[in-house]
N, C-alpha and C positions, 0 to 999 in steps of 0.2 A: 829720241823724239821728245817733244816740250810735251807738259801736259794738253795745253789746248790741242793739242795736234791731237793726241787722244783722246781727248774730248769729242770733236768735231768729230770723227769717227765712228767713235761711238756710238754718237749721236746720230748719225747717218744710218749706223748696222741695223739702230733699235727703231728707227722711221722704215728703213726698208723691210725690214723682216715683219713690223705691224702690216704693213702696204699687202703683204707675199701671204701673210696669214688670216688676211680678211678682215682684221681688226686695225686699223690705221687712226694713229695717234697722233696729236697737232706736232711741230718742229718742238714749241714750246716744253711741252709733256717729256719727250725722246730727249730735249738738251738736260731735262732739269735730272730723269734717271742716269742720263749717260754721266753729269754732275756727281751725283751719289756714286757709282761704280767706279768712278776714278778717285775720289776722293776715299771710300772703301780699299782699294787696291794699295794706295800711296800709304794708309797708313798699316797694313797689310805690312806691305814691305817695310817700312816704319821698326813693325814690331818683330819682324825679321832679323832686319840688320843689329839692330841690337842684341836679339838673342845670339846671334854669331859673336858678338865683340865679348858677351860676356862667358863665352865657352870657349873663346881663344886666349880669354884673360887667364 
């Protein structure tokens, strides 16, 4: 899946779980953490993949 795919997602889970938990947060607020989480994640796996190339080297 693209990022924005997971983005938009995200960003959906963290509006609807505000909504479900009584605390409801604008689209805006929910796109910009869901922003952070996927950008956090990518380079996650970033620093991943590298540590794999360099213990296979």
């Amino acid at each position: 899946m693209s990022l924005a795919v997971w983005w938009l997602l995200l960003a959906l889970v963290l509006w609807l779980l505000g909504k479900a938990l009584g605390q409801p947060a604008s689209a805006v607020q929910c796109a910009a953490s869901a922003a952070f989480l996927v950008a956090l994640g990518e380079a996650g796996d970033g620093v991943r993949r590298r540590w794999r190339s360099r213990k296979e080297s």
